[in-house]
C-alpha positions in Angstrom: 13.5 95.4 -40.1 10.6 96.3 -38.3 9.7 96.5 -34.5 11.6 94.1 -32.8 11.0 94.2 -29.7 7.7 92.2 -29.0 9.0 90.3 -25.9 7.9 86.7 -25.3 8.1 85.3 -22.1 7.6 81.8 -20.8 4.3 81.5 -18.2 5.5 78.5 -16.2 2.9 77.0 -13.5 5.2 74.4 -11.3 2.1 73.6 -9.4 -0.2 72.0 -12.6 3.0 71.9 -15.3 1.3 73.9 -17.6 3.7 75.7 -19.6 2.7 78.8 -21.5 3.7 82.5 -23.8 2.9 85.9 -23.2 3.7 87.7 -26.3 3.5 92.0 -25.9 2.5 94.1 -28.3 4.6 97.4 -28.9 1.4 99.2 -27.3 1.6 97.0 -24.2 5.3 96.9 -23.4 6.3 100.8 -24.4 4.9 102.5 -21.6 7.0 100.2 -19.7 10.2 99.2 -21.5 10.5 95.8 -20.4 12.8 94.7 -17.6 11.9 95.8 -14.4 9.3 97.8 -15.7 7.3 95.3 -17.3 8.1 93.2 -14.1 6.4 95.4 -11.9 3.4 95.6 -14.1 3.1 92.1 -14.2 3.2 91.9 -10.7 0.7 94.2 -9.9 -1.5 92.1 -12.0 -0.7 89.0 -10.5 -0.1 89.5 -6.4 -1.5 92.0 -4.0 -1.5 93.0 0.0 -3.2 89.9 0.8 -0.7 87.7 -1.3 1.7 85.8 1.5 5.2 86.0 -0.5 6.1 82.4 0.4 2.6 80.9 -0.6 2.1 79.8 -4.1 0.3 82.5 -5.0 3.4 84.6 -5.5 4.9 84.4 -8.8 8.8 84.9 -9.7 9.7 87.2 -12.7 12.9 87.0 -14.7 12.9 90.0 -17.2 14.8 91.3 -19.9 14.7 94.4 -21.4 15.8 95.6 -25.4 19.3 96.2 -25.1 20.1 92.3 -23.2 21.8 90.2 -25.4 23.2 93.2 -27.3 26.9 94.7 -27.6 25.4 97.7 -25.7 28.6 97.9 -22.6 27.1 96.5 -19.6 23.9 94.9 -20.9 24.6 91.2 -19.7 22.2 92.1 -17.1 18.6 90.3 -15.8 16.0 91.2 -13.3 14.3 88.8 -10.9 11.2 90.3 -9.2 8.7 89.0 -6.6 6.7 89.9 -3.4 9.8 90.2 -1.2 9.6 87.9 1.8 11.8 89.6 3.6 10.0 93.1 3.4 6.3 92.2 2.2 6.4 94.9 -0.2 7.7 95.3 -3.8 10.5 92.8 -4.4 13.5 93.2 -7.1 16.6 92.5 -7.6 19.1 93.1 -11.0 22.0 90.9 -11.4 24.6 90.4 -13.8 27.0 87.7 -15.2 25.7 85.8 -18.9 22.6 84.3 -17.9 20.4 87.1 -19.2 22.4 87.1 -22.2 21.6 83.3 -22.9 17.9 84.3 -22.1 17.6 86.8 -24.2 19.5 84.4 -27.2 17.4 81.7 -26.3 14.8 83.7 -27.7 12.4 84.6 -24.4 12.5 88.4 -22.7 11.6 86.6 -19.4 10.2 83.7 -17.3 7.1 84.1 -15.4 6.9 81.3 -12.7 3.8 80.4 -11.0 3.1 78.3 -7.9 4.6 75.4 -6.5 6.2 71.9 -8.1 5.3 69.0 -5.9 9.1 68.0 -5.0 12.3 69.4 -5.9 12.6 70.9 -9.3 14.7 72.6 -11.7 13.2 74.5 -15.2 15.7 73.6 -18.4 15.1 76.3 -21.3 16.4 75.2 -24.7 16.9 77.7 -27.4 13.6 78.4 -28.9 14.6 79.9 -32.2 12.8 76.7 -34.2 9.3 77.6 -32.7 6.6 79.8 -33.3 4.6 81.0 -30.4 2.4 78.9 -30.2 4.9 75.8 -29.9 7.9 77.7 -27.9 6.7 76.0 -24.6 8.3 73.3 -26.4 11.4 74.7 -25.3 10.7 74.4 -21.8 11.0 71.3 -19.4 10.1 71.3 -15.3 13.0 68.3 -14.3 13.6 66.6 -11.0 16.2 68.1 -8.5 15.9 65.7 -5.5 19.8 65.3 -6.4 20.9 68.8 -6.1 18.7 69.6 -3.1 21.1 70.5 -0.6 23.7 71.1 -2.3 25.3 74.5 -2.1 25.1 77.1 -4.9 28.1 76.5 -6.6 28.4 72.9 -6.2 24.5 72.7 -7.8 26.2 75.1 -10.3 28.7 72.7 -11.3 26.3 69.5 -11.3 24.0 71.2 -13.7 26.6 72.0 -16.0 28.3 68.6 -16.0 24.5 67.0 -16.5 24.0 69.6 -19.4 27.1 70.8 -21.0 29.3 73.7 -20.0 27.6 76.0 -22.5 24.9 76.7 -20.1 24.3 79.5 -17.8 22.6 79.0 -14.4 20.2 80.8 -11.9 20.2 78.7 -8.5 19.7 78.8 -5.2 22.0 77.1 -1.7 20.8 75.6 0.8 19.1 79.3 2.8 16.9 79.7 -0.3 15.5 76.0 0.0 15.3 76.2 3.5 13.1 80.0 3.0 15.7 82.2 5.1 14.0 85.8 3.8 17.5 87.2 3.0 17.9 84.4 0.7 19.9 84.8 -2.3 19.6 84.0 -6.2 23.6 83.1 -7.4 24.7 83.0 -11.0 27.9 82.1 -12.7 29.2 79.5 -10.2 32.6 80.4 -8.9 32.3 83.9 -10.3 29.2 84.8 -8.0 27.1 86.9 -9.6 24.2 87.4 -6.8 20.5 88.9 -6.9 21.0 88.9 -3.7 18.6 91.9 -2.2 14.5 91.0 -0.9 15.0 87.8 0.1 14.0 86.6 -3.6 16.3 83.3 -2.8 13.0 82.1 -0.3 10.6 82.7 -3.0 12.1 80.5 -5.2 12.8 77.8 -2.5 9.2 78.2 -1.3 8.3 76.9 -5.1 10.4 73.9 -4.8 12.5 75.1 -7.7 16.2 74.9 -7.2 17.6 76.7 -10.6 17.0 77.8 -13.7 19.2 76.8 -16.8 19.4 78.2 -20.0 21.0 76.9 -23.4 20.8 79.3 -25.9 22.6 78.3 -29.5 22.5 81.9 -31.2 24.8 85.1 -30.6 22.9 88.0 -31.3 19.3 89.3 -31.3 17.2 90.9 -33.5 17.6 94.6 -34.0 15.7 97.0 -36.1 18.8 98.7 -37.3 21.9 96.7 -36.7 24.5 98.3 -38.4 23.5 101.8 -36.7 23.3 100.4 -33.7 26.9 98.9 -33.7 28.1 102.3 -34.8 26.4 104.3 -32.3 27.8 101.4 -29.3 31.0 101.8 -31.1 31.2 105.3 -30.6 30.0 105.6 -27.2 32.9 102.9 -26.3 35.1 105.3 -27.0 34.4 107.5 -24.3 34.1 105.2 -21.5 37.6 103.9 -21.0 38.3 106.8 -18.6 36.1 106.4 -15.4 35.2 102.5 -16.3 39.1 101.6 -16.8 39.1 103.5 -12.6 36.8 100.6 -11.7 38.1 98.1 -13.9 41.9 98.7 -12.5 40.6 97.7 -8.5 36.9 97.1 -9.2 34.5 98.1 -6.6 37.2 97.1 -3.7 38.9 100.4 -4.9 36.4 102.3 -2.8 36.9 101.1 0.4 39.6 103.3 1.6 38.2 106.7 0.0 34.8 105.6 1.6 36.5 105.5 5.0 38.1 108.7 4.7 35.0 111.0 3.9 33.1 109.0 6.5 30.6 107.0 3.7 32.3 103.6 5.3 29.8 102.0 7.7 31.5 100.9 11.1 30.6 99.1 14.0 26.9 99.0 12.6 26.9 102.1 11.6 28.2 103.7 15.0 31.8 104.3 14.6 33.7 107.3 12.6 36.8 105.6 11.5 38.4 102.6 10.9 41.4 104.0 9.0 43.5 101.1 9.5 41.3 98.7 8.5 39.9 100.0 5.6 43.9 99.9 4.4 43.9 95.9 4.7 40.5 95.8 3.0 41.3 98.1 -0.1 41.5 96.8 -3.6 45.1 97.9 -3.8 45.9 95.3 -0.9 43.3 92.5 -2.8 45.4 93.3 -5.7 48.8 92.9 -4.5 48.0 89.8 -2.5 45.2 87.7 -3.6 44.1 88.6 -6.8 44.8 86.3 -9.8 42.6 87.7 -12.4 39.8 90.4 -13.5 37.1 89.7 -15.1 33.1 90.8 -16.1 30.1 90.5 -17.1 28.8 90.1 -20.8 29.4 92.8 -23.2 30.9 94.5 -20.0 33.5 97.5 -20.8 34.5 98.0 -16.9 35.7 94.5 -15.9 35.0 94.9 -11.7 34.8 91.2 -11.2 38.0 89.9 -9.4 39.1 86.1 -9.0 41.4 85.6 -6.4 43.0 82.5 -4.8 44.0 82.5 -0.8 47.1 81.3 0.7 46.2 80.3 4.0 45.9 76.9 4.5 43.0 76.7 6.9 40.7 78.2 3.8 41.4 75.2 1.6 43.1 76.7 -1.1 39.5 78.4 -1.9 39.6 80.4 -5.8 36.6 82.3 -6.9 34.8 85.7 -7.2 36.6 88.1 -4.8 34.4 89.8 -2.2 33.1 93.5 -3.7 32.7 96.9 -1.9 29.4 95.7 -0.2 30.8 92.8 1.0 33.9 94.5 2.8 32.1 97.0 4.2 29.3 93.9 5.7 31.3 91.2 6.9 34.9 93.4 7.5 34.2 97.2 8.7 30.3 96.6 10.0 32.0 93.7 12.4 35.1 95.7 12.5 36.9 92.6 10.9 40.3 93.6 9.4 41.5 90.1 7.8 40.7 90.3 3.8 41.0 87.0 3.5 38.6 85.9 6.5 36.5 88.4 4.7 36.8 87.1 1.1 36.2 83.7 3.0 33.2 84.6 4.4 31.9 85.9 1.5 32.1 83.0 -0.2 30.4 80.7 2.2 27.5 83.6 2.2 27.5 82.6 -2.0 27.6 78.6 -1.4 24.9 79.2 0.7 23.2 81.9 -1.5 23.1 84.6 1.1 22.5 88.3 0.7 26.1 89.4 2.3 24.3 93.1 3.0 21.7 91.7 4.9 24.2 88.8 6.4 26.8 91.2 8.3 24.1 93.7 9.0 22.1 90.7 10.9 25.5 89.9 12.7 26.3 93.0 13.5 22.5 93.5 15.4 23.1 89.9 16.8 26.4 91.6 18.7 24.9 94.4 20.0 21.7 92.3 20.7 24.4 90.1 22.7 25.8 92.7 24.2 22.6 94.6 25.6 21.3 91.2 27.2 18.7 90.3 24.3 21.0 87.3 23.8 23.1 85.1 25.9 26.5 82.8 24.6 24.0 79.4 24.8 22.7 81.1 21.3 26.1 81.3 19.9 26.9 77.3 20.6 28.8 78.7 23.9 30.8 81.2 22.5 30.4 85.0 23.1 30.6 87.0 19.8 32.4 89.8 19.8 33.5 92.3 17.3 36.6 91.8 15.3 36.1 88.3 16.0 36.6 85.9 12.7 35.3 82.9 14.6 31.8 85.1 15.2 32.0 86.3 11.4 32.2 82.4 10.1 30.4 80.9 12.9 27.4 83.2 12.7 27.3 83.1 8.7 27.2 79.2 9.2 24.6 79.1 11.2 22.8 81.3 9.5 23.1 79.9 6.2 22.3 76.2 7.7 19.2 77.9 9.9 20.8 76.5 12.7 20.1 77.6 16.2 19.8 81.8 16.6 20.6 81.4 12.6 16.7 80.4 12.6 16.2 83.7 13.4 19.0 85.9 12.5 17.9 83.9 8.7 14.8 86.3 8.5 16.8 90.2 9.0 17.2 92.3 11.5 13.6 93.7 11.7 12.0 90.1 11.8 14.9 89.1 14.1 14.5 92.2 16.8 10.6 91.3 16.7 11.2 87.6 17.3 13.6 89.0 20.4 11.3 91.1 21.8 13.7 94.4 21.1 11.9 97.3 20.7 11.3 98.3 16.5 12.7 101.8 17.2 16.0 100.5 19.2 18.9 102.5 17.9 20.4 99.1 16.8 17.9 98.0 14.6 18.8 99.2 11.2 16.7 98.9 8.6 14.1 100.4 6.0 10.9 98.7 5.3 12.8 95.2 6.6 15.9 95.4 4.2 19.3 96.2 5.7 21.1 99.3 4.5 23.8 98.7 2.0 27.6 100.1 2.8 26.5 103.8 2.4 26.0 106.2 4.8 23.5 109.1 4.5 25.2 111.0 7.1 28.4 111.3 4.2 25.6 111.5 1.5 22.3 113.5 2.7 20.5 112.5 -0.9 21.0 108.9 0.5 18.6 109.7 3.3 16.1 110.5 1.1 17.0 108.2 -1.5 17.1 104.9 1.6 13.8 106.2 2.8 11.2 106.3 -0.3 13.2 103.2 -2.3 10.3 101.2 -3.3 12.0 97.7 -2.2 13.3 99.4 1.0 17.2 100.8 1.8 19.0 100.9 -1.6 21.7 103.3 -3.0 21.0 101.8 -6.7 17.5 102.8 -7.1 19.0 106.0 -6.7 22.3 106.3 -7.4 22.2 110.0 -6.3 25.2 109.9 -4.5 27.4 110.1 -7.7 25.7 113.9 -8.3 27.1 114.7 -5.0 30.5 113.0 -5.9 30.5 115.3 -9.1 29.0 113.6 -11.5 27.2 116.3 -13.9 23.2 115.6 -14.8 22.7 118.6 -16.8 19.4 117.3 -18.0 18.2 117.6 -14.6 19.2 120.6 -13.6 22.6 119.7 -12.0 25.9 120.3 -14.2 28.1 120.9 -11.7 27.1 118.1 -9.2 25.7 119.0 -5.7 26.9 119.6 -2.1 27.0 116.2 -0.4 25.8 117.8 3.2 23.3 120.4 1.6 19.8 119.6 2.1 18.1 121.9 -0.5 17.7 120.2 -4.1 18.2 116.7 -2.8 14.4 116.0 -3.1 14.3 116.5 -7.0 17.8 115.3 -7.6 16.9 111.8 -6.1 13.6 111.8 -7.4 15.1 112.7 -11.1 17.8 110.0 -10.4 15.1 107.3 -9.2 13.4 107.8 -12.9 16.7 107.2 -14.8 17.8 104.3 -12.9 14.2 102.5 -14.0 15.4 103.2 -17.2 18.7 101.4 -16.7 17.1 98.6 -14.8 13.8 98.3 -17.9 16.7 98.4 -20.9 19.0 96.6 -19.2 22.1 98.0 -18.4 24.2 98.3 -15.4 24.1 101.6 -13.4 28.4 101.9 -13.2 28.0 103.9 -16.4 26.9 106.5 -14.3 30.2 106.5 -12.4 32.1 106.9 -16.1 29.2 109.6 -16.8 28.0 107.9 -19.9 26.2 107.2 -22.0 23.6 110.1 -21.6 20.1 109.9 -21.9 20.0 110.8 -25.3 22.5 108.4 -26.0 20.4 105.4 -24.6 17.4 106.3 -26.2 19.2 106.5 -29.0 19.7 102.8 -28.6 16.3 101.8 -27.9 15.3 103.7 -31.0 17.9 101.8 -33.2 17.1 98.1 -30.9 13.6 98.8 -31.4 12.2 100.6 -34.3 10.2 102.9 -32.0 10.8 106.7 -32.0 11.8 107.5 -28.9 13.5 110.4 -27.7 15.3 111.2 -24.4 11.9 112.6 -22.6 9.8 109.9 -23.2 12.4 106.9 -22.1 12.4 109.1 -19.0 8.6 109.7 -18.6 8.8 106.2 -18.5 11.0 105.6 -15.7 8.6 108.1 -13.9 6.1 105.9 -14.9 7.7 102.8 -13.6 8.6 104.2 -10.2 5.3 105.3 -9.5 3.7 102.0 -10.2 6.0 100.3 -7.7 5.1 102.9 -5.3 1.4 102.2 -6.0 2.4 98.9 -5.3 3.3 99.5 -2.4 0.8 101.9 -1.0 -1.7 99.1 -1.3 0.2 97.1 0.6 0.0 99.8 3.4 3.5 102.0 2.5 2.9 105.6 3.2 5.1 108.8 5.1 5.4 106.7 8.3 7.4 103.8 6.4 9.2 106.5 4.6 12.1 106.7 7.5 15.3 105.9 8.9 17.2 104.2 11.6 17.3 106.2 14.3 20.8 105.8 14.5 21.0 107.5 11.3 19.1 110.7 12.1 20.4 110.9 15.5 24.1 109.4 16.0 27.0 111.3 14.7 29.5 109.3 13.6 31.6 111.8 15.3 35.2 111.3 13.6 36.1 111.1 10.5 34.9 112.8 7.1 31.6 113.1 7.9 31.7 113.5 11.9 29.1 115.9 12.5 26.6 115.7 10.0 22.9 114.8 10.3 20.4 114.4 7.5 17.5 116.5 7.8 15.0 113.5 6.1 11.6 115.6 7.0 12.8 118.5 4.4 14.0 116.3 1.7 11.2 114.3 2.0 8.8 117.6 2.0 10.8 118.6 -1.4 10.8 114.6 -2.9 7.2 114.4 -2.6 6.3 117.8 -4.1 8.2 117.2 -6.8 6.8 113.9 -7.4 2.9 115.1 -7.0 2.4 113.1 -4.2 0.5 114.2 -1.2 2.5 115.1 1.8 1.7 111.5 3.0 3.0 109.8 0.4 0.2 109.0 -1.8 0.6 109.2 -5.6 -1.8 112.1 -6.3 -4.9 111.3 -9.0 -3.9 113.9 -11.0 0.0 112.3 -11.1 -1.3 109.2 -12.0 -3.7 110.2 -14.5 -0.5 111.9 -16.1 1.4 108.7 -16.2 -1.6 106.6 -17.4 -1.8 104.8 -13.7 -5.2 105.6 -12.8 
């Protein structure tokens, strides 16, 4: 078979109905892979600085890249990308579960959607596979949601899938995204809660009218230029991940917590606190495990298995079963609030999905709106006339309620910390006010992990440990085709500029082939080895350097991006918590990133200027400019 991967996506204008399909030729879509990649070039063509993220002018990208749909382990994954409301910058956000699958089956690499349906609306896709391209907007049709608006994400879920059949797969929003809180989630797989839950990307799609997406796909595979080498090549890199994945699969990401909190990576008490040892024990997987759990399960195609179901036995939850809460999750609604309870943290995570919260961006909100309390910015009127407090599950579900309903302070709390200590009058530079570019940090610390600092300060949609993933070098992962076999020392500051930089440009690859970045953790595949697959998906030669030129490729665009949109050195920072406070117990109590030398080191090794600015000659390399 030839080249088969010439992605069609859907061009869907809610505003006028018009339903359209971009088709890519191999010359348009190489340079970019698909996925993310192609995401971010679409959106450079369609918004800019002057484009207001909740208008109609902003358009929200669903992409796919060759592997989705595949048995490659770990490729049930989608991207969702936009303006981000929450940052004004750049906007993304991957996500697993099976709705990229039934996407990709349905026989579209995407969804472009374009601005604004006149009431409530929901897009059905039907599998395509009986039309050509100029009839597969056929397949498409805008319906009427004034019945599922205001319903929660899970209970929308559900109605969808008793109006259309079980075999569907769903991308919806709760009540925050239709009522445009910026850290606004996008939630997938009902019960099983698969978020995109970073950027606020939950308000775009709220600001459009559009309550969900729903897919029906009929087929189980996709086209692949050699199949049967393909299969072999998966088949023998399966054999190697069982040892690191089956680590993940056994607690899933849970299993962190308590190794987190003992080399000080744990964040505590919004990030000011060294320990929280005890804690951290009633958080831990092994606890979830041995109480709450009742089954593991993942995404498609998905090797590892990290999802966990659980049920909980108090009565006061209402016998709740669903996904059980992940790392990020325990670190933002338990140790950031210093909450010990796992199942008042599972809880709370769950009304944060019904809603279709970002839980990141929910207990780092929570945790400001305590300390905002606490310094006089706030007063107990704002809290319906009780004083929040850490520790306190009454402030953890009271303030997640009110913020998901946009309810008193939750107006504002609804928007992030940095659009929250504005509306307050609190000082942007306030120790307290953590943040990059708008987005909260996720349940990392650079002060455990110096590459994070770096890594937190130039991500293109603002703090992020996955557009990075640079910590696992410094955990002992080997990169030897970057120049690191034996991992890196996590305090060091010297080589952290090129590792993250190196690191940035392989995890665009991951996010434009579509596959989810806990390989790393099991330490394959290797470049080579995914390239390998794109080659055999594809039909194109491709080697190793070139899928990673192209990840170079992809970053800088988004960092073009943003440097029309005003990003340069100055946004390129930390909370000053971060580079000032040391945690002060713990396995990381005395440590202090030095940012200004990593970022010296990042941006000469990128070719940007030492504001940075993508150099000409950079992007005249990468065939940007």
């Amino acid at each position: 078979m030839g080249n088969t991967w010439l992605p069609r996506l859907l061009d869907i204008d809610l505003s006028s109905g018009k339903v359209s399909t971009l088709r890519y030729s191999e010359e348009q879509v190489r340079p970019y892979i698909g996925g993310s990649g192609l995401a971010a070039s679409l959106l450079a063509e369609s918004t800019g600085p002057d484009t207001d993220p909740l208008s109609e002018s902003n358009v929200l990208i669903y992409s796919l890249g060759p592997l989705a749909g595949t048995i490659a382990p770990t490729s049930g994954r989608h991207h969702i990308t936009a303006k981000s409301p929450q940052t004004g910058i750049f906007g993304e956000s991957d996500v697993g579960g099976y709705f990229g699958r039934a996407l990709r089956r349905a026989g579209f690499a995407g969804l472009v959607i374009r601005g604004k349906a006149p009431g409530p609306a929901y897009i059905l896709v039907e599998d395509a596979a009986r039309f050509d391209d100029s009839h597969a907007h056929e397949a498409v049709r805008v319906l009427d949601a004034s019945s599922l608006w205001g319903k929660d994400a899970i209970a929308a879920d559900e109605a969808l899938k008793a109006r259309h059949g079980s075999d569907v797969e769903v991308s919806v929003i709760g009540q925050a995204g239709e009522r445009l809180a910026r850290i606004a989630a996008i939630m997938h797989d009902g019960r099983s809660s698969r978020a995109a839950g970073r950027c606020g990307l939950g308000a775009v799609m709220g600001s459009k009218n559009l309550k969900a997406v729903v897919v029906r796909s009929t087929s189980n595979q996709v086209p692949l230029h050699d199949p049967e080498g393909f299969r072999e090549s998966v088949r023998a890199e399966n054999r190697h991940l069982p040892g690191g994945a089956a680590r993940m699969g056994q607690y899933g990401t849970a299993g962190g917590v308590v190794h987190a909190e003992e080399i000080g990576d744990l964040p505590i008490k919004n990030w000011f606190q060294g320990e929280f040892k005890e804690g951290a024990q009633k958080l831990s997987g092994v606890v979830m495990a041995e109480t709450i759990l009742t089954k593991r399960f993942g995404c498609a195609a998905c090797p590892i298995r990290c999802g966990r179901e659980v049920e909980l036995k108090s009565p006061q939850y209402g016998g709740y079963w669903g996904a059980g809460p992940e790392y990020e999750s325990l670190g933002s609604l338990g140790s950031m609030l210093l909450v010990d309870d796992l199942e008042a943290v599972t809880y709370a995570a769950y009304l944060c999905n019904a809603y279709g919260l970002d839980t990141i961006s929910t207990g780092g909100v929570i945790a400001f709106a305590i300390e905002a309390f606490e310094r006089g910015y706030l007063d107990v009127a704002d809290f319906d006339g009780h004083a929040p407090a850490w520790g306190s599950v009454d402030t953890l579900f009271r303030l997640v309620t009110m913020i998901g309903e946009r309810r008193g302070i939750g107006e504002i709390l609804g928007n992030g910390v940095r659009a929250a200590a504005a509306a307050l009058g609190i000082p942007a530079d306030a120790d307290f006010v953590i943040h990059v570019k708008g987005l909260e940090l996720p349940m990392h610390d650079p002060r455990a992990y110096s590459s994070l600092a770096v890594g937190y300060a130039t991500s293109n949609r603002g703090a992020c440990h996955l557009q990075g993933f640079s910590h696992t070098v410094e955990r002992g992962v080997s990169m030897p085709e970057f120049g690191f076999p034996d991992g890196l020392d996590r305090f060091a500051t010297a080589g952290k500029g090129r590792l993250v930089a190196k690191m940035q440009d392989l995890m665009c690859v991951f996010d434009s082939v579509k596959l989810c970045k806990f390989l790393v953790v099991a330490g394959r595949p290797r470049p080579a080895t995914i390239a390998d697959w794109v080659a055999k998906a594809t039909g194109w030669d491709i080697d190793a350097e070139e899928l990673m030129a192209a990840g170079e490729r992809i970053y800088n665009l988004k960092r073009l991006y943003n440097t029309r949109c005003g990003i340069a050195r100055k946004d390129d920072t930390l909370p000053k918590r971060i580079t000032t406070h040391k945690r002060g117990s713990g396995g990381a109590a005395e440590n202090l990133p030095d940012l200004e030398a990593m970022l010296d080191e990042y941006y000469a090794v990128r070719g940007w200027t030492s504001d940075g600015i993508p150099e000409q000659d950079t992007l005249h390399r990468l065939g940007l400019g």
